[in-house]
C-alpha positions as CSV (number, residue, x, y, z in Angstrom):
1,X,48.6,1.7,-43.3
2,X,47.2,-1.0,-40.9
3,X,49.7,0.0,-38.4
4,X,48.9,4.0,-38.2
5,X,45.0,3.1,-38.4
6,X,44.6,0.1,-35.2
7,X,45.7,3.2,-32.3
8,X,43.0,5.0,-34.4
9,X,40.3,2.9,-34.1
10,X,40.9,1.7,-30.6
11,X,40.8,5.1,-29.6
12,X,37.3,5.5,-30.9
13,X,35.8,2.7,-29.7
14,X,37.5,3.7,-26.3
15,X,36.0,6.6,-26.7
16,X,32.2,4.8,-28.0
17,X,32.6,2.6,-24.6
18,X,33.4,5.3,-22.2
19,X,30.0,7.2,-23.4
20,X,27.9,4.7,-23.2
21,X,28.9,3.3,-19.8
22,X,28.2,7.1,-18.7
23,X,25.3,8.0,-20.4
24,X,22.7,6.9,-17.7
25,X,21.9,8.7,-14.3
26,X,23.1,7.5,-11.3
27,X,20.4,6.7,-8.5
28,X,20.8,7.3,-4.5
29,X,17.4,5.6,-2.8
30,X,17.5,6.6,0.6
31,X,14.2,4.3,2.8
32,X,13.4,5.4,6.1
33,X,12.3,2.7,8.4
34,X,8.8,3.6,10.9
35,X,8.8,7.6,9.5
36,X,6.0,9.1,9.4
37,X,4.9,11.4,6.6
38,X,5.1,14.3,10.0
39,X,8.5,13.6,11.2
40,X,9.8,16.3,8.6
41,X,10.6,20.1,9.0
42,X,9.5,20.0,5.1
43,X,6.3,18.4,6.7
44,X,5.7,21.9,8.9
45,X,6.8,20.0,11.8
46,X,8.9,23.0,13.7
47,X,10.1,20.8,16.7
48,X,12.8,18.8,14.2
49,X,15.4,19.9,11.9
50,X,16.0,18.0,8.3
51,X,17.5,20.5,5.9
52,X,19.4,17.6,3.7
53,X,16.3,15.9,3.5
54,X,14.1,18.8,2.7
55,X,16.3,20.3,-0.1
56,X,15.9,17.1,-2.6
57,X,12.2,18.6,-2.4
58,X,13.6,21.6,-2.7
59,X,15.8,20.8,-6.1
60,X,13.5,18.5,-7.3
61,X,9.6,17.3,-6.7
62,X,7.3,16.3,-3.7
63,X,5.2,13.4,-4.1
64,X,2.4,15.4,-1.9
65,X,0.0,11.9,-1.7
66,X,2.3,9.3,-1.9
67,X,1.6,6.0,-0.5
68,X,3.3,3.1,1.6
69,X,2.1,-0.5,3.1
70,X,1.0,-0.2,6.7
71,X,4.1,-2.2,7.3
72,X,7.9,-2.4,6.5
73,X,8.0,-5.7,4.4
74,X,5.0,-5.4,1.7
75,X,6.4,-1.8,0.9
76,X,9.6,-2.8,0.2
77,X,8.7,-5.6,-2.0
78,X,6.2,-3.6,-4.0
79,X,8.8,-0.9,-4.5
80,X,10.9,-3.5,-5.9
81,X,8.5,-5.3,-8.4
82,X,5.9,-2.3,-8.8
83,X,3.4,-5.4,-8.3
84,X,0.9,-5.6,-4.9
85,X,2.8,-7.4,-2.4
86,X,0.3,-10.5,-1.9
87,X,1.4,-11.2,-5.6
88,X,4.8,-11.8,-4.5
89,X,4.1,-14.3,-1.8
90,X,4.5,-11.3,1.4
91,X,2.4,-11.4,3.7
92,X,4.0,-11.0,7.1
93,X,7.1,-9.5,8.4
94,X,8.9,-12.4,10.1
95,X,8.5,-16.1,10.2
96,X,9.8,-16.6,6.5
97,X,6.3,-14.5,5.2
98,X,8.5,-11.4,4.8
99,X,10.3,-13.8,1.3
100,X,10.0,-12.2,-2.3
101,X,9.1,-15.1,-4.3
102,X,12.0,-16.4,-6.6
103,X,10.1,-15.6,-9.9
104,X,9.3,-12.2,-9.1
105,X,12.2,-9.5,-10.7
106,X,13.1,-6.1,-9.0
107,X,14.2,-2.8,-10.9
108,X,17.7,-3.7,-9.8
109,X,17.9,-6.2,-11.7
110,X,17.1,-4.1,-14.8
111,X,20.0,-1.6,-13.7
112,X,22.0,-4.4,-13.2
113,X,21.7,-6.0,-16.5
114,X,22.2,-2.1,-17.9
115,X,25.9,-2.1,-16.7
116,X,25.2,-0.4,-13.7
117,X,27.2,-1.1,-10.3
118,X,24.6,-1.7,-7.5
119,X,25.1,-1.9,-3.7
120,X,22.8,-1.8,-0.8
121,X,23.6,-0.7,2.6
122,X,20.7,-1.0,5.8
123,X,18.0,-3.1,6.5
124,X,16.4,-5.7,3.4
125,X,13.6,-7.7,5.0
126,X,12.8,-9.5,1.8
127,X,14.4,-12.8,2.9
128,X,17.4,-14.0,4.0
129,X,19.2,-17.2,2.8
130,X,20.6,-17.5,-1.2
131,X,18.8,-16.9,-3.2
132,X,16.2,-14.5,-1.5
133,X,19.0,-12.9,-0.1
134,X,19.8,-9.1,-1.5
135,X,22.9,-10.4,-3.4
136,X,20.9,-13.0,-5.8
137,X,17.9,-10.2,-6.0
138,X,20.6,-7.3,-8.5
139,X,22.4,-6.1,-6.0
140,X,26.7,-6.5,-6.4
141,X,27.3,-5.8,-2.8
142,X,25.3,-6.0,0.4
143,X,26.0,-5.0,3.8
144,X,23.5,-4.2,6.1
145,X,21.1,-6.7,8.2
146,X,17.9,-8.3,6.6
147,X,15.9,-8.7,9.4
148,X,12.6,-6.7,9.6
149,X,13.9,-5.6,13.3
150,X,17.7,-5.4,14.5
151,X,18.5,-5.1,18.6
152,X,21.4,-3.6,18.9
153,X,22.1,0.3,17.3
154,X,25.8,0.7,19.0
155,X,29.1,-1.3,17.8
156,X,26.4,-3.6,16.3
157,X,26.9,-7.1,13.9
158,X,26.3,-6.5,10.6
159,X,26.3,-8.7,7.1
160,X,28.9,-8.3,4.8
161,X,27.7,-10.3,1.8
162,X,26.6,-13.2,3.9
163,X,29.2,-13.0,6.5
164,X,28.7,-11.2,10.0
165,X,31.1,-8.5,11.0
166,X,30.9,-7.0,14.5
167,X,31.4,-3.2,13.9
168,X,32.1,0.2,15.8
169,X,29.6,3.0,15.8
170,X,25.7,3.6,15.4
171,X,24.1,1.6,12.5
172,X,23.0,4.4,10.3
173,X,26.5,6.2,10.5
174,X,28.0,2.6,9.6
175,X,25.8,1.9,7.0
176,X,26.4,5.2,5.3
177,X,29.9,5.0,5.1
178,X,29.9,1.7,3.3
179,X,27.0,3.9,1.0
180,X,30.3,6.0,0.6
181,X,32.9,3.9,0.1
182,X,30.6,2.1,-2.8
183,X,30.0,5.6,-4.4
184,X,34.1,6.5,-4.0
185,X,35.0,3.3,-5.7
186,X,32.1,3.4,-8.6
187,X,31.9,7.5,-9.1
188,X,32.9,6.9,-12.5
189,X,30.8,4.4,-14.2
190,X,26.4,4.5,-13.3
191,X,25.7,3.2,-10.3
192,X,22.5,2.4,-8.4
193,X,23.0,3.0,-4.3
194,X,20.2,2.1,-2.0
195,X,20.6,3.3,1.4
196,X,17.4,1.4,3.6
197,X,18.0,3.0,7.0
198,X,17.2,1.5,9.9
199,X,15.9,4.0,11.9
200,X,13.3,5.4,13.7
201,X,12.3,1.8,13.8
202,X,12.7,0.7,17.7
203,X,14.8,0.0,19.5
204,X,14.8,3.8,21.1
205,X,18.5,4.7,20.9
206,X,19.9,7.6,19.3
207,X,23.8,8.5,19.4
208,X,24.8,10.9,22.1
209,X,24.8,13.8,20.2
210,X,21.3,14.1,18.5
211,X,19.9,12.6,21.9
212,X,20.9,15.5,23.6
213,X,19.2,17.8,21.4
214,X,15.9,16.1,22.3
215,X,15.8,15.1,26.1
216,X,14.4,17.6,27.1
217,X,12.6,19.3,24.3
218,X,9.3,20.5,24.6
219,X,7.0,18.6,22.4
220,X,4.4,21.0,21.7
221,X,2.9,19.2,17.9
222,X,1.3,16.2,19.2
223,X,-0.3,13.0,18.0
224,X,-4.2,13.2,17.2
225,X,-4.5,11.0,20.6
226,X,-2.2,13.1,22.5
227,X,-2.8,10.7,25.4
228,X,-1.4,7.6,23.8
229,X,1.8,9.6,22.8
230,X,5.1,8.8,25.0
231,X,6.9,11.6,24.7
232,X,10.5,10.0,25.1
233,X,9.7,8.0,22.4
234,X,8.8,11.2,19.6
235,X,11.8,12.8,21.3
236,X,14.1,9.9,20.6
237,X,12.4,9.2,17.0
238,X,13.4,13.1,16.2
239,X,16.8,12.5,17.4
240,X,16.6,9.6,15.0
241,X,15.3,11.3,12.2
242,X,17.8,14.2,12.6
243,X,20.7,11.9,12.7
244,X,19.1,10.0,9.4
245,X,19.2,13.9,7.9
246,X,22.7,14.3,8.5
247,X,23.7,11.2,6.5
248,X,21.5,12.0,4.0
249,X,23.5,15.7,3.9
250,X,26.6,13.5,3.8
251,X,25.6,11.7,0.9
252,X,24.6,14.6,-0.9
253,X,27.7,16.1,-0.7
254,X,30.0,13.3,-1.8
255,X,28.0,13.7,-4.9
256,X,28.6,17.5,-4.8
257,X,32.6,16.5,-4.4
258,X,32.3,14.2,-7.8
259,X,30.5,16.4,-9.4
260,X,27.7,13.9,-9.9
261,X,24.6,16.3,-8.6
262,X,23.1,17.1,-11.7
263,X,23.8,13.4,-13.2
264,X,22.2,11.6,-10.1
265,X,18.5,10.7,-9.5
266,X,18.0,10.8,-6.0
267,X,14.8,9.5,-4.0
268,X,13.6,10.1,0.1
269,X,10.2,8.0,1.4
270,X,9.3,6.1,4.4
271,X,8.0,2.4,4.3
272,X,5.2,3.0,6.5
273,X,3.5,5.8,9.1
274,X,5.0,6.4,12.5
275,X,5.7,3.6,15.0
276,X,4.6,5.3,18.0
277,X,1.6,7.9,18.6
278,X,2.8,11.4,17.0
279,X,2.0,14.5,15.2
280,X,1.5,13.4,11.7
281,X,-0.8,16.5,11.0
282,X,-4.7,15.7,12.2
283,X,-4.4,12.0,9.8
284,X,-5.6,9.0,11.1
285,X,-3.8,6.2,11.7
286,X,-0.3,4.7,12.3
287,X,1.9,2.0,11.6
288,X,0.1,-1.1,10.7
289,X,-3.1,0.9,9.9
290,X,-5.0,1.2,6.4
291,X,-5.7,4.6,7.4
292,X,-4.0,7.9,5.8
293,X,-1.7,8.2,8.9
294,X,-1.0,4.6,8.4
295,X,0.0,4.9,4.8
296,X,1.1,8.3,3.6
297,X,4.6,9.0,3.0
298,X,6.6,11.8,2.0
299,X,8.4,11.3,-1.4
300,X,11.2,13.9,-2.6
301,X,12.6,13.1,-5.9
302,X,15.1,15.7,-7.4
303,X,17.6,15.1,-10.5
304,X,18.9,18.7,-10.9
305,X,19.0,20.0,-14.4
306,X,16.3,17.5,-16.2
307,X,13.1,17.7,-13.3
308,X,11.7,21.1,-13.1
309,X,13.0,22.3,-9.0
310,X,9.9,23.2,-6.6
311,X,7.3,20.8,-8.2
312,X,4.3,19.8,-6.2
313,X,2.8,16.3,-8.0
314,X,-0.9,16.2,-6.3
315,X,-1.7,13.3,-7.8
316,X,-2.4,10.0,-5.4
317,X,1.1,7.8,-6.3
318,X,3.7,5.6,-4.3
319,X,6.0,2.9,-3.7
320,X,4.1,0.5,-6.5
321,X,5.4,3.3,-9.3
322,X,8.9,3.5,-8.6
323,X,10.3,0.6,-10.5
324,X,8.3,1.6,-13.7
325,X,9.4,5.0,-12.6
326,X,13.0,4.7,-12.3
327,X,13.9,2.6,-15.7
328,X,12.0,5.0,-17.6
329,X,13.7,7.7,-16.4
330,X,17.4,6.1,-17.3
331,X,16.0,4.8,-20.0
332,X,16.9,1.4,-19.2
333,X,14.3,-1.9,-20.1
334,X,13.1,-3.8,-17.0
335,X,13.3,-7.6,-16.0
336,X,10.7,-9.5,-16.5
337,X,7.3,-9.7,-17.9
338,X,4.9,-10.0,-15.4
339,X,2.4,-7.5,-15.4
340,X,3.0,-4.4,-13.6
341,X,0.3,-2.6,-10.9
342,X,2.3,0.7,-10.5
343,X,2.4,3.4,-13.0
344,X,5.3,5.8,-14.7
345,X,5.4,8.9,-13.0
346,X,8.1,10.7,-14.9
347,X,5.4,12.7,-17.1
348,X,3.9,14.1,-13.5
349,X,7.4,15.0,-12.1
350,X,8.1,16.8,-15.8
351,X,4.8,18.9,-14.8
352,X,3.3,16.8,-17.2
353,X,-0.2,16.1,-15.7
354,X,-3.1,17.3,-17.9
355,X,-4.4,13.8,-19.2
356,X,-3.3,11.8,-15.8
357,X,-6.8,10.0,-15.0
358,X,-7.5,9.0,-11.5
359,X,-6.6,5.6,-10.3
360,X,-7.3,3.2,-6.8
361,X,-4.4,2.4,-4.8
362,X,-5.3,-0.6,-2.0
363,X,-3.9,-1.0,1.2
364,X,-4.3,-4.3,3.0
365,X,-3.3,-5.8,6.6
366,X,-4.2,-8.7,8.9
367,X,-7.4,-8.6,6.8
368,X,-8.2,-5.1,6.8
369,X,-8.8,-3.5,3.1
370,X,-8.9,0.4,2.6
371,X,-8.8,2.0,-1.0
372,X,-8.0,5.9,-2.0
373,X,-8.8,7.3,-4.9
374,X,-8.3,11.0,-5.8
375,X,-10.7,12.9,-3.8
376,X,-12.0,9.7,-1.4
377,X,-11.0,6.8,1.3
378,X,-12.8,3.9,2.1
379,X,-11.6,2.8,5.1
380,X,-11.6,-1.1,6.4
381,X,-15.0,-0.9,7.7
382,X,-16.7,0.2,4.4
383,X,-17.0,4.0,5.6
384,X,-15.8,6.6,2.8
385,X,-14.2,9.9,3.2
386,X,-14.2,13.1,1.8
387,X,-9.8,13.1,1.9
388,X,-10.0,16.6,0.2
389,X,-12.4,18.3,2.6
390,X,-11.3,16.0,5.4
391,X,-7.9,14.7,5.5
392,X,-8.3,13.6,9.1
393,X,-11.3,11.3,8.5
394,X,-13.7,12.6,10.8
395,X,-16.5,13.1,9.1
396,X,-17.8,9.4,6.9
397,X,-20.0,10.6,4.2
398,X,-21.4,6.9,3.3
399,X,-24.6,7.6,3.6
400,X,-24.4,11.2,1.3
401,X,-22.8,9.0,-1.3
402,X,-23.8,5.7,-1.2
403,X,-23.0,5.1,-5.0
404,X,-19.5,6.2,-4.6
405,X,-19.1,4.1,-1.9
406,X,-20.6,1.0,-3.2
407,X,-18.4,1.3,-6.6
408,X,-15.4,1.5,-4.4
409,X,-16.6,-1.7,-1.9
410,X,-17.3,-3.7,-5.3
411,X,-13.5,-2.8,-6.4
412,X,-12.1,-3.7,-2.9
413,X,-13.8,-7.3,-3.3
414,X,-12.5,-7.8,-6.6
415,X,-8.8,-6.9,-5.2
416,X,-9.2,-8.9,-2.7
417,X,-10.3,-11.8,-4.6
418,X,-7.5,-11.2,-7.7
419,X,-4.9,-10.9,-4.7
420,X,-6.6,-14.4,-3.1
421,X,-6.5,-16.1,-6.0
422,X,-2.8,-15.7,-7.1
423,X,-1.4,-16.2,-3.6
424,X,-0.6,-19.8,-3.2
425,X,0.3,-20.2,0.6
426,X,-1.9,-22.3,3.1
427,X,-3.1,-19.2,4.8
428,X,-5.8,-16.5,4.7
429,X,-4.5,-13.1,3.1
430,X,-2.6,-11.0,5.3
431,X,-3.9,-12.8,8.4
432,X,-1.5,-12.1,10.9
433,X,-1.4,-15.3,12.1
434,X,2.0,-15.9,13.9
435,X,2.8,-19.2,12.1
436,X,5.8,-20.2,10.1
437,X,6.0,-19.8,5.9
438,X,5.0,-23.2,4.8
439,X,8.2,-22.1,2.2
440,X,11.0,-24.2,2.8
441,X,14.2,-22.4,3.6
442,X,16.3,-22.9,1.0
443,X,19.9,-24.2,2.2
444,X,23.5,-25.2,-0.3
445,X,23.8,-23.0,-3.0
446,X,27.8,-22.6,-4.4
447,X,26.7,-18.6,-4.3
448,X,26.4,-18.4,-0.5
449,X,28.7,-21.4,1.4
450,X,27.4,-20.2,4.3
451,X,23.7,-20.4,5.5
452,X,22.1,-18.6,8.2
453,X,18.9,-20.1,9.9
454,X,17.5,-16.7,12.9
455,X,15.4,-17.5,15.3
456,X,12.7,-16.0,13.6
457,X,13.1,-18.5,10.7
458,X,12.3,-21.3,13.1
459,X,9.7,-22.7,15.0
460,X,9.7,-24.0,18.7
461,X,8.6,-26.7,20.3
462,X,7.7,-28.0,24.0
463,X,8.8,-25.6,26.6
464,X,10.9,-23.5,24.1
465,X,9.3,-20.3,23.4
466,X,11.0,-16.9,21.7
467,X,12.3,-14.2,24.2
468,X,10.1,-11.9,22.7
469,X,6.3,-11.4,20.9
470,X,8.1,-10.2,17.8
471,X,9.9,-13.0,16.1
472,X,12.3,-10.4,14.1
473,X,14.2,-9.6,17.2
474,X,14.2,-12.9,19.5
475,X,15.9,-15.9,20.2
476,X,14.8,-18.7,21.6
477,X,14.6,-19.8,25.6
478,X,13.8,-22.6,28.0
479,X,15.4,-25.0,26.5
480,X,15.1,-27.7,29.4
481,X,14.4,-31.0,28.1
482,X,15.2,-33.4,26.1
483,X,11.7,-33.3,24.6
484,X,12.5,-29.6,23.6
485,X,13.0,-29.0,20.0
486,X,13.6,-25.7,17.5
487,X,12.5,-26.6,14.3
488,X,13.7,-25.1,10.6
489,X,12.0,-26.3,7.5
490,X,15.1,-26.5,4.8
491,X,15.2,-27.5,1.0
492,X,18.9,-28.4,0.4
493,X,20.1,-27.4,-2.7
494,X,23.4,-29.3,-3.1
495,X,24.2,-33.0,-1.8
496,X,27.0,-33.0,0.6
497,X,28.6,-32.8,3.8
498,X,27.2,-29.8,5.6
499,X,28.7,-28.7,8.6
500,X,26.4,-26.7,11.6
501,X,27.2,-24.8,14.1
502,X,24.1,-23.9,16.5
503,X,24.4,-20.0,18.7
504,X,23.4,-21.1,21.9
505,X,24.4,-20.1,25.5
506,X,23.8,-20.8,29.3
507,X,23.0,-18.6,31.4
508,X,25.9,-17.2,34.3
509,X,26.5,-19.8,37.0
């Protein structure tokens, strides 16, 4: 009897395994790095071309007021807490301030602990050594780079899971077919993929192919100060964004080929407004403003079969709500128990909107504060729009509604003050000061044997300065005495014999 009934039971718990390691969605995050909320056809911009992006807002919902940081690092980090960035100890984008603080917890770490395979492929910019690093933050795999800004687009270096790999092609290609070869090899369990592109971020270099589309292209949709717009630059961050479509289409379809479409979340968005002046329809702003332009994304979600195709949610959302977002939706219990500042959007993208109340989302950089609501802005310097009756902020109406705008300038203090009070670095919030993270860098843990210490990570001393204002892509030069010095704060983890090697060349003779 025992012996006819053991194949029995091990088949059904065989069986019992295999269902539950299936039962959750899978989820593609594609991130766009320095797109604007214009830089898509689905946008009404007719001078570019992104079908593969357009048709997840086509199968699924647009987020039509969905917001971003004014810059690259304080997005990413609220999108992976769904807490304001100053919480989390951001609050630059190089110099060590770009670090997630160790006691925060991202949604991948609650997909992670669900059973899910997770892998990241493109830029991080959340910190760099162990454990900051991607690969101590949920993620199984990473390859990409973490820097806030990478220099070289063609046959560039890359990290493989804390070692650097010179490789053959252009970034985003490469990155997407490592995206590829993780969903190949994890097709049949859940899996979390999040693809962070680097592009249109600078530098301006677009393969061959796209380029040529674009030289010379008419640009007839212009930025709202058509004077400050290069047009080589829009031309070459179309190129970009058309080459980012068509490995978004190439992702799509290897889902397609698995038959994975209707079983996968996927989600499109930007980390911040355009780098450069273009047409982002009539808003205000860019990159590094608190202004709509500055701020507003696009955000496409689909999940065929389970969110209703074609759905418009007009209610103000954005990167804060994905993480409570996403584990609701796979029904999956997140990490930690810090309080959260974003919201669950899945009743909106069900078209399930009738008792959403309004909310405040706050935007903050280098000391400049702007709130949205609903139906109003207040900008940085205290004036309040009308964003329904005039999206381009033209037109203050502080003095027609001076209560409305007083409520919202109380409710920007108090922010500003809770955000004050739990950041515990030596510096004013969001200052812009360029000075280095008083953070130690933390250096010997068994999980990563090897350390790396940038550039950007360091500071310089006597004649030594950076090749460049932006510390994310620079190295240091003029190193002619003696006296010079490049200095990098480190904890070490682990007592031992540490071995360094330092990068450092002459120039030609």
């Amino acid at each position: 009897m025992t012996r006819r009934l053991m194949p029995l039971i091990f088949t059904v718990l065989s069986c019992l395994l295999t269902s539950s390691a299936s039962a959750g969605p899978n989820v593609v995050i594609f991130l766009a790095d320095d797109a604007g909320w214009g830089d898509y056809s689905q946008s009404g911009n007719r001078q570019v071309s992104t079908p593969h992006i357009d048709s997840i807002a086509e199968r699924g919902a647009t987020l039509d007021r969905f917001y971003v940081c004014p810059v690259c690092s304080p997005t990413r980090a609220e999108f992976l807490t769904g807490r304001y960035h100053p919480r989390g100890g951001i609050w630059g984008t190089s110099l060590g301030q770009e670090r997630l603080d160790l006691d925060e917890h991202t949604f991948v770490e609650a997909f992670q602990a669900a059973g899910y395979a997770t892998g990241a492929f493109g830029k991080w910019h959340n910190g760099t050594q162990w454990p900051y690093h991607p690969t101590a933050r949920g993620f199984d795999e990473y390859f990409g780079h973490t820097a806030g800004h990478w220099g070289e687009y063609f046959d560039p270096p890359l990290e493989e899971n804390g070692r650097m790999v010179r490789q053959k092609g252009y970034i985003v290609d490469i990155c997407t077919n490592r995206a590829l070869d993780f969903i190949e090899r994890h097709h049949s369990q859940p899996f979390l993929c999040y693809i962070p592109f680097s592009t249109p971020h600078s530098p301006w270099a677009a393969p061959e192919e796209d380029w040529a589309r674009f030289k010379d292209k008419p640009i007839t949709q212009q930025a709202t100060e058509p004077k400050r717009e290069v047009i080589d630059e829009t031309r070459c961050a179309l190129a970009m964004v058309e080459n980012q479509d068509r490995n978004v289409g190439r992702i799509l379809d290897k889902l397609q080929e698995h038959g994975l479409t209707d079983d996968t979340i996927v989600f499109y968005f930007s980390d911040n407004g355009p780098n450069s002046f273009r047409w982002t329809g009539g808003m205000k702003g860019r990159k590094g403003s608190t202004d709509e332009g500055g701020v507003r994304s696009v955000g496409y979600m689909c999940w065929p079969g389970t969110l209703p195709a074609g759905h418009t949610v007009s209610q103000i959302c954005g990167a804060i709500d994905l993480l409570p977002t996403l584990t609701s939706l796979a029904g999956i219990d997140r990490v930690g128990d810090k309080p959260l500042d974003g919201c669950d959007l899945s009743p909106l993208l069900h078209g399930n909107d009738a008792d959403w109340p309004d909310r405040m989302l706050f935007s903050t950089w280098a000391g400049r504060d702007s709130v949205r609501t609903q139906q109003y802005r207040l900008d940085h310097q205290g004036e309040l729009y009308d964003m329904l009756a005039d999206p381009g902020q033209t037109n203050p109406i502080t003095a027609q509604a001076p209560e409305i705008a007083s409520r919202l300038t109380m409710a920007v203090a108090a922010w500003r003050e809770e955000m004050s009070d739990e950041f515990e670095q030596t510096v004013p919030l969001n200052s812009g000061r360029r000075s280095v993270d008083p953070r130690p860098l933390p250096v010997g843990y068994r999980e990563f044997p090897i350390t790396m210490l940038p550039a950007r990570d360091g500071e310089p001393f006597g004649d030594v300065k950076r090749s460049s204002n932006a510390p994310n892509c620079s190295y240091f030069v003029n190193w002619t005495s003696p006296d010079d010095r490049m200095v990098w704060n480190i904890d070490v983890h682990t007592t031992g014999r540490y071995e360094v090697m330092i990068d450092y060349t002459c120039p030609d003779s």
